[in-house]
C-alpha positions in Angstrom: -38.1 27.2 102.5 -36.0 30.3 103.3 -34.9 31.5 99.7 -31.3 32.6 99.7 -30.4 32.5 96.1 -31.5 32.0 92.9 -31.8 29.5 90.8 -31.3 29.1 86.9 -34.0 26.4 86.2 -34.8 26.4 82.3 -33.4 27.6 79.6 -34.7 27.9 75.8 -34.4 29.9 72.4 -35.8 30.4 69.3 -35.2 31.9 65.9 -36.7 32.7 63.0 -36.8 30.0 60.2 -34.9 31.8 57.2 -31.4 31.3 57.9 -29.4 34.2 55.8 -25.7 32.7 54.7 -22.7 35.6 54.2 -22.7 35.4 50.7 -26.4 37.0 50.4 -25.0 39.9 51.8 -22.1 40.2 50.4 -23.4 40.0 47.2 -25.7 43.0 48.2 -23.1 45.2 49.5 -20.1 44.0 46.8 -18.1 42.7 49.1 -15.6 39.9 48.5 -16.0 36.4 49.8 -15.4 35.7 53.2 -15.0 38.9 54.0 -17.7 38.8 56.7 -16.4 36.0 58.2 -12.9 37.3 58.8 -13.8 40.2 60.4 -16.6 39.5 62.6 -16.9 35.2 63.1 -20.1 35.1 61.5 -21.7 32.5 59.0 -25.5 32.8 58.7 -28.1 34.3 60.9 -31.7 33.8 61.1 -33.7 36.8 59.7 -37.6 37.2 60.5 -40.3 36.7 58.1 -43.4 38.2 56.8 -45.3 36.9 59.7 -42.9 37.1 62.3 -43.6 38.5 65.4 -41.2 40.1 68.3 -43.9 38.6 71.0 -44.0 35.2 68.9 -40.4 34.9 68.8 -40.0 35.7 72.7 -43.4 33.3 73.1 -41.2 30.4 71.7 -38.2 30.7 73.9 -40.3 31.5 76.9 -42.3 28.4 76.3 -39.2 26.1 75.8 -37.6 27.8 78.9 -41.0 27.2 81.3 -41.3 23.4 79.9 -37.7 22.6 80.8 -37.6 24.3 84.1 -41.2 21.5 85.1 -42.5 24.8 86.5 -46.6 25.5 86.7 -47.6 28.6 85.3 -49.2 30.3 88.4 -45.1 30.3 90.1 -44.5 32.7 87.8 -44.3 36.0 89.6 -42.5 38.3 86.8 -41.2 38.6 83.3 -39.1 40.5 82.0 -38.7 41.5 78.6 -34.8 42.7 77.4 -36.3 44.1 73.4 -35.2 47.3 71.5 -37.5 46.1 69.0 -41.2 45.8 71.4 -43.8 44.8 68.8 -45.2 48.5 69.4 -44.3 51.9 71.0 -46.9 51.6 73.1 -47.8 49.3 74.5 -45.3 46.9 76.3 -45.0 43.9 74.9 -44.2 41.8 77.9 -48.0 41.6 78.9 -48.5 39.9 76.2 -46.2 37.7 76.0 -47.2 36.7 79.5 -51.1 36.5 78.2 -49.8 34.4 75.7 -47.6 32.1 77.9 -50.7 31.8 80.5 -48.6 33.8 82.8 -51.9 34.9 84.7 -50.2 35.8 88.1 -47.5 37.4 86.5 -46.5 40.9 86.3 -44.9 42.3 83.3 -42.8 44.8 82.1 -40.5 45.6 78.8 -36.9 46.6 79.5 -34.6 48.2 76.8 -31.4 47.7 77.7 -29.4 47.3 74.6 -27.4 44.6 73.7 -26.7 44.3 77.7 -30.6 44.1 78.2 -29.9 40.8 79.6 -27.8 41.6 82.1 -30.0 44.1 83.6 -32.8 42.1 83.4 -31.3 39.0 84.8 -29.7 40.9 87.8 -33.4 42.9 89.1 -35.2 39.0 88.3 -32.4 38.0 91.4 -33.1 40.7 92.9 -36.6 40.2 93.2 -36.2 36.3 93.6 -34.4 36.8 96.6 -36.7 39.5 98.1 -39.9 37.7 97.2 -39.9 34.1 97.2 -40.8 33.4 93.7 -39.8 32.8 90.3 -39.4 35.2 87.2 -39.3 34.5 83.3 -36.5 36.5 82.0 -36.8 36.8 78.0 -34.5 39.0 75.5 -35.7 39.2 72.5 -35.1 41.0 69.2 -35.9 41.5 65.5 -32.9 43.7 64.1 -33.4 42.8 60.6 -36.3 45.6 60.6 -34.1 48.0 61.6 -30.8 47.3 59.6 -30.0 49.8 56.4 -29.1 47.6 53.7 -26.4 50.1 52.5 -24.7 50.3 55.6 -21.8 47.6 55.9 -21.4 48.5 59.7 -24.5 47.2 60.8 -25.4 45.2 58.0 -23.3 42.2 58.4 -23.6 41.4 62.0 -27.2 41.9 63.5 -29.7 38.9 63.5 -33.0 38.0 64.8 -33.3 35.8 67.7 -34.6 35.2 71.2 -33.1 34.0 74.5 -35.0 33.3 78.0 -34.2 31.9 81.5 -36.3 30.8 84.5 -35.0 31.7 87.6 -36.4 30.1 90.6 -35.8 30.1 94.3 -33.1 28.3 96.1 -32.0 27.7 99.9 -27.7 28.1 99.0 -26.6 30.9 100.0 -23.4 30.6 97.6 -25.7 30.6 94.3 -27.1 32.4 92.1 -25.6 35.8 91.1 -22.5 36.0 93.5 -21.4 39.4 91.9 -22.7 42.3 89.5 -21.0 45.0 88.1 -23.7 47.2 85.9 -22.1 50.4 83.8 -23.1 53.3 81.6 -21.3 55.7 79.8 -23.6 58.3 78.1 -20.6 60.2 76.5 -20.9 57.0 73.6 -24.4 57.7 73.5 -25.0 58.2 69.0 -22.1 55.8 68.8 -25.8 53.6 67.8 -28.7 54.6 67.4 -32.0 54.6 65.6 -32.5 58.2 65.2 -36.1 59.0 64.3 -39.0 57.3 66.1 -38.8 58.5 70.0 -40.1 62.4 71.1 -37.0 64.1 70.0 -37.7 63.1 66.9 -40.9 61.7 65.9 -42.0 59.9 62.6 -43.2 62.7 60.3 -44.1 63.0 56.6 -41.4 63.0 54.3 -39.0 61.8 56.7 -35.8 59.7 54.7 -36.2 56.1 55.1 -32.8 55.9 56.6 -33.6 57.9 59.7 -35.9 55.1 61.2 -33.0 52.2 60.5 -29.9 51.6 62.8 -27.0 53.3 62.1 -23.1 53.2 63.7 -21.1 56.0 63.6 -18.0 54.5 64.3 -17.2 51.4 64.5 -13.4 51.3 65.3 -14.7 53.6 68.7 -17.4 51.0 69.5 -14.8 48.1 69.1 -12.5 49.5 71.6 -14.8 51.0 74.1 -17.3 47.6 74.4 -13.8 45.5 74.8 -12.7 47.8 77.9 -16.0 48.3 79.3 -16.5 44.0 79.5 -13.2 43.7 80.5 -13.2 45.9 83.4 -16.5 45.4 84.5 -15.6 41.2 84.3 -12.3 42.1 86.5 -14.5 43.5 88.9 -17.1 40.5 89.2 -14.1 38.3 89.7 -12.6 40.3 92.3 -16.3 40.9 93.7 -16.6 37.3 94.2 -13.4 36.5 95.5 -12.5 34.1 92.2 -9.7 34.5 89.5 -9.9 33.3 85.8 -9.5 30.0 87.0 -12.7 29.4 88.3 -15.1 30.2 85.9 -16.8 27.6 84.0 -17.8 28.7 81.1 -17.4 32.3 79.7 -20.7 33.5 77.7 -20.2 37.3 76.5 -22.6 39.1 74.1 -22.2 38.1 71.2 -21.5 41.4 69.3 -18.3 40.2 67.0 -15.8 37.1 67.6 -13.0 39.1 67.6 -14.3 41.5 70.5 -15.2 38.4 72.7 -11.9 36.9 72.0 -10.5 40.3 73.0 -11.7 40.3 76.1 -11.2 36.5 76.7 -7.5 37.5 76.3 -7.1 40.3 78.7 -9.1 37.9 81.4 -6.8 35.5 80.9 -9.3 32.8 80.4 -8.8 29.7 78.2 -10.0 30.4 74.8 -12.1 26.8 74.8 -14.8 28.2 78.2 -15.5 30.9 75.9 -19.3 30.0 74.3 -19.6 30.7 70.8 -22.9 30.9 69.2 -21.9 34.0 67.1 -20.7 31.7 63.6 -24.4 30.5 63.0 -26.4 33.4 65.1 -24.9 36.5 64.4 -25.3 39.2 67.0 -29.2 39.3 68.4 -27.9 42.3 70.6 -29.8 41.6 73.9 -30.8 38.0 72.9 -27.5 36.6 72.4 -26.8 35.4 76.0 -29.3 33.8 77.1 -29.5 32.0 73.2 -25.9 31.3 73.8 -26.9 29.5 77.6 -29.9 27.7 76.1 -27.8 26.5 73.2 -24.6 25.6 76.0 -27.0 23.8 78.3 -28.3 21.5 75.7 -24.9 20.7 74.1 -23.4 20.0 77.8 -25.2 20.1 80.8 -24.1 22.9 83.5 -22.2 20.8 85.9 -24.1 21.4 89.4 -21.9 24.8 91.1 -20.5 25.8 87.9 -19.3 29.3 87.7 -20.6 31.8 84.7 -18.9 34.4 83.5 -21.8 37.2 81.6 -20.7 39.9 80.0 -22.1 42.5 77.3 -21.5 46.1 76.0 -24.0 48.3 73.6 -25.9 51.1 72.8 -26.0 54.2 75.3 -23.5 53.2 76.1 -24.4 50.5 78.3 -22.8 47.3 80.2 -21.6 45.0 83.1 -20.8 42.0 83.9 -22.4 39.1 86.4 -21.0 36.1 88.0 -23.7 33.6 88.4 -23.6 30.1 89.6 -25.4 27.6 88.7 
């Protein structure tokens, strides 16, 4: 077979099993009923436990996605891992995740992408389907909750644990797969988030406050407004890419980050508000997780219809984004 495409052949997810309602944090932070809700969409999210694992978490959805793609392990030419929370500095943690997965012919690499992890993950795994000839796991994974400050409404309310993954395999169509890409950066936003202690400008130490090694946002009003143009001129360009208008796509699936951001977006595309997916009321925002979470959870609600058109599209920390048209 002369591979031309690629092909999205499994999907799957997992989360942790503590599911964390609004009011446990509001309570925490003083805030009033609801409050969480109205300005971000959210309703619970699934924070990790004692025992929980970034490569257990990613194992899970991997697993599901492999199963439901009917693939044997030894296809498996690459996974990728989208984390900004790898089990370790060093090493990777893709290894073993494929160890565990009995990904034995598999290379395996961690990629830290932010919340659009996914993006750039998914579009090197077509990249390399294309070239190669053979399939790739594609996981995004994350375990904010170790990382959020508990005093620090920002970040507090929205970010949840979570994992996402998609096998893409081969296919002969030429007009399938990822039709267009449009992959960003703007390093000017580049504290807008951030973790500030732990890397080799500034390394753990004694005596270092507890609140440098947790997420912080400087400003959230700047983040609002820069992720919304960045996803919505990077998703013009995909459209125009591709030669297709509003019209055409499916289903839209954008990160996750806030329902008023995605909605935002959805707006100044023109799309109809009801292709938007919207996992973000009982999710919360998994950063690099939440799209592929979003597809898994999509795909088992309603089937993608053979040749629909996707709509990805993400913004975060770096700053860092795009936006893909892929069909399925």
């Amino acid at each position: 077979m002369q591979t031309r495409s690629s092909r999205m052949a499994g999907f799957g997810h997992a989360v942790p099993a503590r599911c964390v309602d609004n009011a446990e944090i509001e309570a925490n932070l003083g805030l009033e009923a609801g409050w969480i809700e109205r300005r971000t969409g959210i309703r619970s999210r699934y924070w990790a436990g004692a025992d929980d694992t970034l490569s257990g978490l990613a194992e899970r959805a991997g697993r599901m996605a492999l199963e439901d793609a009917k693939i044997n392990a030894d296809d498996i030419a690459l996974t990728l891992l989208a984390t900004s929370t790898p089990d370790h500095l060093l090493p990777p943690s893709a290894p073993l995740l494929a160890h565990r997965l009995g990904l034995t012919r598999s290379g395996a690499i961690d990629l830290a992408g932010a919340c659009s992890g996914f993006l750039y993950a998914l579009t090197l795994a077509d990249g390399f389907v294309r070239t190669h000839g053979r399939a790739v796991l594609v996981v995004a994974a994350n375990i904010l909750s170790r990382r959020i400050n508990p005093a620090e409404r920002a970040s507090a309310v929205l970010f949840a644990d979570a994992a996402g993954a998609v096998v893409l395999t081969p296919s002969p169509e030429a007009k399938r797969g990822l039709l267009s890409a449009d992959l960003v950066a703007d390093g000017s936003g580049y504290d807008l988030i951030q973790i500030a202690a732990g890397g080799s400008s500034q390394p753990f130490c004694a005596g270092m406050p507890a609140e440098d090694a947790l997420m912080t946002m400087r400003d959230g009003r700047e983040v609002f407004s820069r992720a919304v143009a960045l996803m919505t001129e990077t998703s013009q360009r995909v459209l125009h890419g591709a030669g297709l208008t509003a019209a055409d796509v499916g289903r839209f699936v954008p990160h996750q980050a806030n329902a008023r951001m995605f909605d935002a977006v959805c707006g100044n595309l023109g799309i109809e508000r009801e292709k938007t997916v919207r996992t973000i009321e009982s999710f919360g925002n998994s950063s690099a997780a939440t799209i592929p979470l979003s597809l898994s959870i999509t795909n088992r609600e309603r089937p993608f219809a053979d040749g629909e058109t996707l709509l990805l599209t993400a913004a975060g920390a770096g700053m860092t984004g795009g936006a893909v048209i892929y069909r399925v």
